[in-house]
N, C-alpha and C positions, 0 to 999 in steps of 0.2 A: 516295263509292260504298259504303264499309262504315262507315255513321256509327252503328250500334248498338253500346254498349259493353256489355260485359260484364265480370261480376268475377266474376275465375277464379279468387278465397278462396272465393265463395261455391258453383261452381259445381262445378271439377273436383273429383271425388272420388279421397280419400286423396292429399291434396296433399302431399305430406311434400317436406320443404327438403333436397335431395342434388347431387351432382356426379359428372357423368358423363361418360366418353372422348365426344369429338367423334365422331359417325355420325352416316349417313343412310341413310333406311329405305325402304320402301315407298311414293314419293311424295317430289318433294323437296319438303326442307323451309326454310323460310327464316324468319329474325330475327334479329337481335343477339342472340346468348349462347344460341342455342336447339342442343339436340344432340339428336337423336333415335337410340335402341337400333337398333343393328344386325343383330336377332333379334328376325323378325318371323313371324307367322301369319298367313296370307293363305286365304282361302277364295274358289275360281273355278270357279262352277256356269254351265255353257254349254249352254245348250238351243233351240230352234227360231233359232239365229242370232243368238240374244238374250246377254250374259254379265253376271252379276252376280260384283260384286268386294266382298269385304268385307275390311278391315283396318284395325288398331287398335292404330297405331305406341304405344310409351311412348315420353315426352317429358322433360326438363327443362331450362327457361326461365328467362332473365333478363331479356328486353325484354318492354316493354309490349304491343308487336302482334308477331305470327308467323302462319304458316301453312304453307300445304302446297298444291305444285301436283301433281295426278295426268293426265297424258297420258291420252287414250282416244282409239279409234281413230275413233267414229261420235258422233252424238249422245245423248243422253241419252234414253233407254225411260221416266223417271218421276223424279223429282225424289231427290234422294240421302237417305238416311233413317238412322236411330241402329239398327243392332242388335243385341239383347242379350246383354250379356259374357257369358252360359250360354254363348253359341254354339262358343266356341271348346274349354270346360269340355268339353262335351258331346261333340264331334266327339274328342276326346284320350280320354273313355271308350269311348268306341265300338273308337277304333281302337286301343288300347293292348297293347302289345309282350304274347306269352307269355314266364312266366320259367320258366327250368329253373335247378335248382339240380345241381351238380355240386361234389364232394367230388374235392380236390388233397390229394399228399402237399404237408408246408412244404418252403421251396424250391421249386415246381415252377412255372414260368412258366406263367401262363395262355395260351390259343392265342387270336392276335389275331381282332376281326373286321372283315373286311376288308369297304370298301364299292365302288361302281367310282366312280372319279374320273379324268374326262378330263382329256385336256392342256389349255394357257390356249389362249385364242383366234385368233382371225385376226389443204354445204351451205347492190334493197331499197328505197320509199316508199309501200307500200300501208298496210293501216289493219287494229288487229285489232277483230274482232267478238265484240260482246257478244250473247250468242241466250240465255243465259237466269239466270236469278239468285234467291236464295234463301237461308233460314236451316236450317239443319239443328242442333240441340244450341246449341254455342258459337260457330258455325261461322256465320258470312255466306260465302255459296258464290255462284261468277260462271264460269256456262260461255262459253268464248270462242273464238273458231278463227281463228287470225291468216296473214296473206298470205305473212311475211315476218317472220324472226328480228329483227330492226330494230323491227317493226312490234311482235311480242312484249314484246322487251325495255323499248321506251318506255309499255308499258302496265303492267310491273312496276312502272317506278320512279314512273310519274303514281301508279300504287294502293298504294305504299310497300310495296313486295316487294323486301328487298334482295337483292344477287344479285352475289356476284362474276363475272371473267372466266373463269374455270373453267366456270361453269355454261350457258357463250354455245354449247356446241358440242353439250352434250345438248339444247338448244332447238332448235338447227336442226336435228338428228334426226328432231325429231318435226313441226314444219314444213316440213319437206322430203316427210315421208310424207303430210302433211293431215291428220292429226292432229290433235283439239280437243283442247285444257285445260279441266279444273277445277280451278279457282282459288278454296281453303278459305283464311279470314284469321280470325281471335280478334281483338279489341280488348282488353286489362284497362284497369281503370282507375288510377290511378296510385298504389294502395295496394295493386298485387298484380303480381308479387311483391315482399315490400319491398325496399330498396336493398338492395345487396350480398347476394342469397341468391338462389338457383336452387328456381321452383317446378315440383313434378315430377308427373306424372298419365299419364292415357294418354288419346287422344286418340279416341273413339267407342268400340266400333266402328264406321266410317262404312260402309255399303254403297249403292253405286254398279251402277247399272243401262243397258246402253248397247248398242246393235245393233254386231255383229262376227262376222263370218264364221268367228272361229278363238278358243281359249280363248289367249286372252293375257294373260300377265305385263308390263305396262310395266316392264321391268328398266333399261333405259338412264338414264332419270331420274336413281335412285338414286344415278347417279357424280356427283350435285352436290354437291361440295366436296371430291372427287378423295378418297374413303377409300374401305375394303376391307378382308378381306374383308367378307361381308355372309353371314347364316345367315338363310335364308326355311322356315317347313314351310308350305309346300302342300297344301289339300285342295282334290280338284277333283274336281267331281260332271259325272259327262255320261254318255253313252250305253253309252260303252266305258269298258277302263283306261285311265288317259293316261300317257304320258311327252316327254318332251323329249330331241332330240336330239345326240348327242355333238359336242364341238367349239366352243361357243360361248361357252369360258371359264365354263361355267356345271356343276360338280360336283353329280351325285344322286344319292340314295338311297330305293327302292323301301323304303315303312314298314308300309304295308300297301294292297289292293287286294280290293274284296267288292263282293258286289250288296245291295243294298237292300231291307229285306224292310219290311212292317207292323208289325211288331214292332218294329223298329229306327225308325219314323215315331211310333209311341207312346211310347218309352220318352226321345226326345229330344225333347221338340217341339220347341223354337227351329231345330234342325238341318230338320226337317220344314217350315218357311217357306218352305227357297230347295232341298229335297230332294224326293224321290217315290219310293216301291216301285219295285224295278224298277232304278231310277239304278245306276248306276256310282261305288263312291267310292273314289277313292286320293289315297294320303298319301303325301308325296315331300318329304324334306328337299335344297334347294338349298346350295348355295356358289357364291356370286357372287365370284368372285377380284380381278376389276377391275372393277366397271360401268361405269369409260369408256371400256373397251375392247369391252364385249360388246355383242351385240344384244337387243331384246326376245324374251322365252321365248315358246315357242309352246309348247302343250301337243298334242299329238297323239296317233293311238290306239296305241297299243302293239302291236306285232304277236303276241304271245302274251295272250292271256287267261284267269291264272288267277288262283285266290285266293290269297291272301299275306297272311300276318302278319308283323312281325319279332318275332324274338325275342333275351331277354336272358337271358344265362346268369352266374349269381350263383355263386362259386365260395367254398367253404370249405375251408381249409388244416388239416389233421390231421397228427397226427406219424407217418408210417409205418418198416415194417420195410427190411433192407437189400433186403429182394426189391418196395418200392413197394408192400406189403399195407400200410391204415390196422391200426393197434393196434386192439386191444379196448377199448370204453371212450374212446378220447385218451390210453390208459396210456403209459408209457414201457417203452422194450425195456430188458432185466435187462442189466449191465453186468458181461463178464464181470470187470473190471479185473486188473491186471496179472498175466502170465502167471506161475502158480506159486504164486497167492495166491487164495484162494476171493473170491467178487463179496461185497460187502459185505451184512450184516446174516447172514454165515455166517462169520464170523471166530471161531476158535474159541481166542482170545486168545495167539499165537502157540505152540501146544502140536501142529502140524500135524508131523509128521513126514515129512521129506523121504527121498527113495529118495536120493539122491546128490546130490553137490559141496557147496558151499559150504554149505550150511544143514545138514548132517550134521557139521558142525566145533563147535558147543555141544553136543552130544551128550559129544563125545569129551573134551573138556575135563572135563566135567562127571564123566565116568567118571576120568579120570588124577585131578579133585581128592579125588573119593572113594580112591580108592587112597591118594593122600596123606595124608588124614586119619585113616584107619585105622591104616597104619604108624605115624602121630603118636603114636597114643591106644597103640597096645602098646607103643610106646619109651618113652613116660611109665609105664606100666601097671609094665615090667619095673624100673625106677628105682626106682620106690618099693619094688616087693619088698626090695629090699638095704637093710641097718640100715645107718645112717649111720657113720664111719670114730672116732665118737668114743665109739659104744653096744658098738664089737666087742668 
């Protein structure tokens, strides 16, 4: 069924040899020695009923064949297609945080920012159907909708989709709702990657176009091979703001939320493909805590509609006074140092005269040795006046 090889030395770009924690991302993924990034960017533009899904897991592989199954609710609007890695560049300038800068004394704890995060969370001999099939990039792609988890799972292992028992329960999930798969597989040839080395790249971006009443995240997938958490940003274009709501083991963060001008269709085309004046676009960072406990996201409108950006506040630390004033300059406050003695560089080489106690005691000395040495000098003085007892 996927008898085109491909060689993914020659194909994935910036293939670089690395090792990576075991995840699964956006879509699961399957092969010997295959881990895909846990932090993923997903683009979900919902219009007349219609939802286009883009997303462009990174990867790094050590079997020869691997892929990626993605659940969709409907069938396929138009055959899956490559597009271009600006898209995501592009949508990050667009919506990218204001910074405020804000001056701390040192020592002063910065004030956290807090985002809201909900609490964690809260289906056989028929035949699966092939309805349509294709290459997209590196990818031989086979849309299927099967009767019956059973019926699923013998169609992974005839098409060499490995698949532990972990993965049996997110399957019937989405067989149980009627839910079709597409079913993406790679072939390498057998000099890529070489023995013992993991090759790493990033996989499309693939986007996927498919009739569906509601802007949905396939999220349940993702718990193939029982990991977590999972970090998704969301951009999602539609009529309104979107959000998702609380409870379904699934943590967000509103990143920003605008309407769509000309301006904004000029200055980004690739965004402008699956975009239009007018649109709605919000940015919403997920945390997925379990996916094989949660259900798929629904993106819905948001009962407030306003604009929003996030912002990031960049704090720098100065040395301040005892009252929390920053010094002049970054100078340092004058030290009076110890009480009774002037701050340094006003030391007036110990000749300070003290009013009383203990530092008025070299004074006094100093007065009794003069006295002493006076008397000395006339007791010798009168001495010598007198002739000696052998001149008388």
């Amino acid at each position: 069924m996927f008898q085109r090889v491909v060689a993914l030395t020659m194909t994935l770009l910036a293939g670089s040899f690395c090792a990576q924690p075991i995840a699964h991302a956006c879509g699961g993924g399957f092969g010997n020695g295959l881990t895909v990034d846990a932090a993923q960017q997903i683009v979900v533009a919902h219009k007349a009923g219609v939802e286009t899904y883009v997303f462009g897991p990174h990867f790094c592989g050590a079997a020869k064949d691997f892929g990626l199954i993605l659940p969709v609710p409907d069938v396929l609007t138009k055959d899956p297609s490559l597009a271009d890695k600006a898209l995501f560049e592009q949508l990050e300038a667009l919506t990218k945080p204001t910074i405020i800068d804000k001056v701390l004394c040192e020592g002063t704890q910065p004030p956290g920012d807090g985002g809201s995060v909900p609490p964690p969370p809260d289906a056989d001999a028929p035949s699966a159907n092939v309805i349509d099939r294709g290459q997209v990039g590196i990818f031989d792609w086979v849309l299927l909708k099967a009767d019956t988890t059973a019926a699923f799972t013998d169609w992974l292992t005839t098409n060499n989709f490995p698949y532990d028992q972990s993965s049996v329960n997110a399957f019937a999930h989405y067989v149980s709702k009627g839910w079709h798969f597409v079913a993406f597989k790679v072939t390498a040839d057998d000099k890529a990657p070489p023995t013992g080395s993991l090759l790493c790249g990033n996989l499309g971006p693939l986007s996927l176009s498919f009739t569906s009443t509601e802007a949905v995240i396939p999220t349940r997938i993702a718990g193939v091979g029982g990991v977590g958490p999972l970090h998704w940003r969301v951009f999602a274009v539609a009529d309104s703001e979107r959000t998702l709501p609380l409870g379904n083991g699934v943590g967000r963060d509103l990143r920003y939320s605008g309407t769509l001008t000309a301006s904004d269709m000029s200055t980004y085309p690739q965004f402008a493909k699956i975009a239009a004046a007018g649109d709605r676009l919000t940015k919403i960072d997920l945390t997925i805590y379990d996916p094989t406990q949660t259900t798929d996201v629904v993106l819905e409108p948001a009962a407030q509609q306003a604009d929003f950006r996030h912002s990031i506040t960049q704090y720098s630390f100065v040395p301040c006074d005892d009252g929390g004033t920053p010094l002049p300059d970054g100078g340092v406050q004058p030290d009076a140092g110890p009480q009774g003695r002037p701050a340094s560089g006003d030391d007036d080489g110990g000749c300070t005269l003290a009013a009383s106690g203990s530092a008025s005691r070299p004074l006094a000395w100093l007065a009794l040795l003069g006295l002493f040495l006076g008397a000395r000098r006339r007791r010798r003085g009168s001495i010598r006046a007198r002739p000696p007892t052998w001149a008388r």
